[in-house]
C-alpha positions in Angstrom: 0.0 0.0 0.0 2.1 2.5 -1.3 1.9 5.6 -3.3 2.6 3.7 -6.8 -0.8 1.6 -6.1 -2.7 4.6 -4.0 -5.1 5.6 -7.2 -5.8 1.7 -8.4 -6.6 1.0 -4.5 -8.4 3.9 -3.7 -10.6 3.1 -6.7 -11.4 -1.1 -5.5 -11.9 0.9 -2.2 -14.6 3.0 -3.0 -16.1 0.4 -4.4 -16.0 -2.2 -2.3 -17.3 0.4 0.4 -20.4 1.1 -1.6 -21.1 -2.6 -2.3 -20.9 -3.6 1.2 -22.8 -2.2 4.1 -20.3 -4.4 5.9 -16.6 -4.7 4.8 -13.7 -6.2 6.4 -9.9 -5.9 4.9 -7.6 -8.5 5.7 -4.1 -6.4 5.9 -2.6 -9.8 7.0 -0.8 -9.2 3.0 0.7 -5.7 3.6 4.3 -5.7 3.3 4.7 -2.2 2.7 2.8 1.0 3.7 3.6 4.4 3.1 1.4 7.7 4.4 -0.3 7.5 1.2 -1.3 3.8 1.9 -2.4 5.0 5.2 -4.2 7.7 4.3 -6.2 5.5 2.2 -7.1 3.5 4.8 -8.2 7.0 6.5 -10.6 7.5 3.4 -11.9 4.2 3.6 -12.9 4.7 7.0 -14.5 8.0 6.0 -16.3 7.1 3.6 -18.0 3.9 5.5 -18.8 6.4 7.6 -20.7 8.6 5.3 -22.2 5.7 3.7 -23.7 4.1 7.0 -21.6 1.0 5.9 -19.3 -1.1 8.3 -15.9 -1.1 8.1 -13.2 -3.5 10.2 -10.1 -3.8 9.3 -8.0 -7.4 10.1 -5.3 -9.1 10.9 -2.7 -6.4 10.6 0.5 -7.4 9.0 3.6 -6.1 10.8 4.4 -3.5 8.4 0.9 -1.9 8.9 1.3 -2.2 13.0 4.9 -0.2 12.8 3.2 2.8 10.7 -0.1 3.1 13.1 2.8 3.3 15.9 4.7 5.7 14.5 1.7 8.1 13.2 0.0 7.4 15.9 -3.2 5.8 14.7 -4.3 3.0 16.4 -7.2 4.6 18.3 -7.9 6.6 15.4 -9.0 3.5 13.4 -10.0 1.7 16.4 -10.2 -1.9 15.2 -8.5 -4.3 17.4 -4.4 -4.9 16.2 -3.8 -8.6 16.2 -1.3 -9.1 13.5 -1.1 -12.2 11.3 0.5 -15.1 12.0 3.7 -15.1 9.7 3.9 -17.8 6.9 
């Protein structure tokens, strides 16, 4: 989830998030995540939001973990952070 990939994701996003009044995202494949990455997983959350839809984000791959640390985040999303099991 990096800046390269931010407009193709934000675009399955969106999607998705329409689709689904209930939507989980299964981060357990994120090796790497930038601020644009994150901030996409900002949007997402807005956008459930505005939508009335559901959104819960899952198993949280290592590399996601380190950048809510480091930004700060982890209440902000507020889903539980139980990363994947590696393998």
């Amino acid at each position: 989830m990096t800046i390269y990939r931010a407009n193709e994701l934000k675009q399955s996003l969106l999607a998705a998030i329409r689709e689904a009044p209930v939507l989980e995202i299964d981060l357990s494949a994120v090796t790497e995540i930038d601020t644009a990455g994150v901030q996409l997983l900002m949007l997402a959350r807005k956008a459930a939001q505005a939508n009335g839809h559901a959104l819960r984000m899952v198993a949280h791959s290592a590399a996601v973990v380190e950048a809510f640390e480091l930004l700060n985040l982890a209440a902000y999303f507020g889903d539980p952070i139980v990363i994947a099991p590696a393998g």
